[in-house]
N, C-alpha and C positions, 0 to 999 in steps of 0.2 A: 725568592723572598716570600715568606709566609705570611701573611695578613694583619694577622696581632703583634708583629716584628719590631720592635720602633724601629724608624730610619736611625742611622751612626750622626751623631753630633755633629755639625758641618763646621765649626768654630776655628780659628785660624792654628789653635792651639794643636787642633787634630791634623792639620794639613800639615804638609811638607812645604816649606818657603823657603826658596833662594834668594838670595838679599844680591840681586846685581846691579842696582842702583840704574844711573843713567849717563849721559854725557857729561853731565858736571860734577860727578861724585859716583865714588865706584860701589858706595854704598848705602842705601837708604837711609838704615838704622842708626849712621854717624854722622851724615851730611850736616854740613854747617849751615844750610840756606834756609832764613825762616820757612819760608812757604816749598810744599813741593810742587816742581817745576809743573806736574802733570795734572795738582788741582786745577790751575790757574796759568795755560798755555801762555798765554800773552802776557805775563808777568817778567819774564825774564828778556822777553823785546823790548816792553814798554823803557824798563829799567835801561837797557842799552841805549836806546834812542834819549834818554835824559841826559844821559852824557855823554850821548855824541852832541847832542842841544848843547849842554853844557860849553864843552869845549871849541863847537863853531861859534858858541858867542863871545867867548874868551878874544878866539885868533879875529873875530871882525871888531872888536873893539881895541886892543894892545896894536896889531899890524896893520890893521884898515884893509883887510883885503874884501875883493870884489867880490861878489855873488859866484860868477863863474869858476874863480881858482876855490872857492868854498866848498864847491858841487863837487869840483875835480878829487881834490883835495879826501873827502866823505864818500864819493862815488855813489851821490845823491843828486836829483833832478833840480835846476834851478830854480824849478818851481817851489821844491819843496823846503831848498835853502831859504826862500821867501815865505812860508810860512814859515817856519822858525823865529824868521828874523820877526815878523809882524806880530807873532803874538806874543815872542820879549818884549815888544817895545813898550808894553805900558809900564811891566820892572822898572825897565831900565831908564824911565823918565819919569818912575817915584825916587828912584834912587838919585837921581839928579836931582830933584828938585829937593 
């Protein structure tokens, strides 16, 4: 390369792009998911984990079941079914009340 040369324009326009998307979509450029997955790693667990919250709080208020078969159930630690459970509870004793 010669000195007074400009460098070649780096812009995505000049590159070569294959659009292979990710696990949840085969294709970037169509994907339906507001956000991509790979700005915001933890976006797409957080989301999961709401409705699994969601739905252990459904099954311990409809069935009454125990902490234990909740855990079993999600193949989540009792402990963690206990957090769940404690920080619905102020929801769910506005919604009572």
């Amino acid at each position: 390369m010669r000195r007074n040369e400009p460098l070649m324009d780096r812009l995505p326009e000049a590159m070569i792009y294959q659009d292979h998307g990710c696990d949840i979509h085969t294709s970037c450029l169509s994907c339906p998911l507001p956000q991509c997955r790979y700005d915001d790693p933890g976006w797409i667990q957080r989301t999961g984990r709401g409705q699994r919250d969601a739905e252990m709080l459904k099954l311990r208020a409809t069935q009454e079941l125990p902490v234990h078969e909740l855990a079993s159930r999600f193949g989540i630690s009792t402990r963690t079914v206990h957090r769940i459970l404690s920080r619905a509870e102020p929801e769910l004793q506005a919604m009572v009340s």
